[in-house]
C-alpha positions as CSV (number, residue, x, y, z in Angstrom):
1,X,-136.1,-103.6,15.2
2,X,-133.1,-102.0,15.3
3,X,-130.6,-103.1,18.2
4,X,-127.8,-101.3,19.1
5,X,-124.5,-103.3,21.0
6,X,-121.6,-102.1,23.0
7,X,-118.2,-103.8,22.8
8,X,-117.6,-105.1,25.9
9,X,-114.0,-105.7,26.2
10,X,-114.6,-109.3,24.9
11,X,-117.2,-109.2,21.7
12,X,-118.4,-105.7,19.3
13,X,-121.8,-107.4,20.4
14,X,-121.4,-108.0,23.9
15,X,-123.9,-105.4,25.9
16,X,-127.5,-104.9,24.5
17,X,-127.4,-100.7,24.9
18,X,-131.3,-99.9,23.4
19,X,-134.1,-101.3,20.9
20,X,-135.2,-98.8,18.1
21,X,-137.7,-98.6,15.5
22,X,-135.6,-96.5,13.3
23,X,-131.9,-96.3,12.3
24,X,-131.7,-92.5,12.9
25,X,-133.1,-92.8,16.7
26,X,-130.5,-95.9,17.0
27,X,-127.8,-93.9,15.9
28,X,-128.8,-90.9,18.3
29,X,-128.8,-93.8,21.1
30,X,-125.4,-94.6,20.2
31,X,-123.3,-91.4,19.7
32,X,-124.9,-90.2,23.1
33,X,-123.8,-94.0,25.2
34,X,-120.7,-94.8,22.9
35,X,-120.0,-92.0,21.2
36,X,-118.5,-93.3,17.9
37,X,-116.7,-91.2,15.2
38,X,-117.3,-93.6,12.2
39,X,-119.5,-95.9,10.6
40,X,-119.9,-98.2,8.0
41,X,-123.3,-100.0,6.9
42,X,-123.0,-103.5,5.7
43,X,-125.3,-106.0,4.1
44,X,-125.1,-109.4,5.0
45,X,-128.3,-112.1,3.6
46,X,-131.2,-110.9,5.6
47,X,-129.3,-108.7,8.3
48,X,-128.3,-104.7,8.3
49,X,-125.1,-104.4,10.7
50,X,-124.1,-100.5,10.9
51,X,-120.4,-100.8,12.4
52,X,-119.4,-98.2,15.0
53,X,-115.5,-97.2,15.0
54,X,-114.1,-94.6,17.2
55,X,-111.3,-92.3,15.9
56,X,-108.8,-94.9,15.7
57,X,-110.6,-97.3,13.2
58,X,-111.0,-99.6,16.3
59,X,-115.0,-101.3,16.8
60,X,-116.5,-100.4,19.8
61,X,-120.3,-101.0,19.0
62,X,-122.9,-102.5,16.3
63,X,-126.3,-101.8,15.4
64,X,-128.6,-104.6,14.0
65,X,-131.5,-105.1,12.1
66,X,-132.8,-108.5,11.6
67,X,-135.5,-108.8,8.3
68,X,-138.0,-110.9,7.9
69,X,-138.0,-113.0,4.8
């Protein structure tokens, strides 16, 4: 399940935006609500985080994947 976050002002993953099934409907999800000009995909132990920066370099979203295993 793929989860995409909003910063809120406070934390990068502070406003739950939309579940997906798959990365590419996520990303759709989040260039139409955040509207993000860069991204970088990072693997962390059992987690996918896909990093949202705007044209600044500055986070303003996440998306999440949590594995199983």
């Amino acid at each position: 399940m793929w989860k995409v976050y909003k910063w809120n002002g406070h934390y990068i993953m502070g406003d739950l935006i939309s579940k997906h099934s798959s990365e590419s409907a996520a990303l759709k999800a989040a260039k139409k609500k955040i509207n993000y000009k860069r991204t970088e995909k990072q693997k962390k132990d059992n987690q996918i985080f896909i990093w949202l920066d705007d044209s600044n370099a500055s986070p303003v979203g996440v998306i999440v994947k949590k594995s199983r295993g």
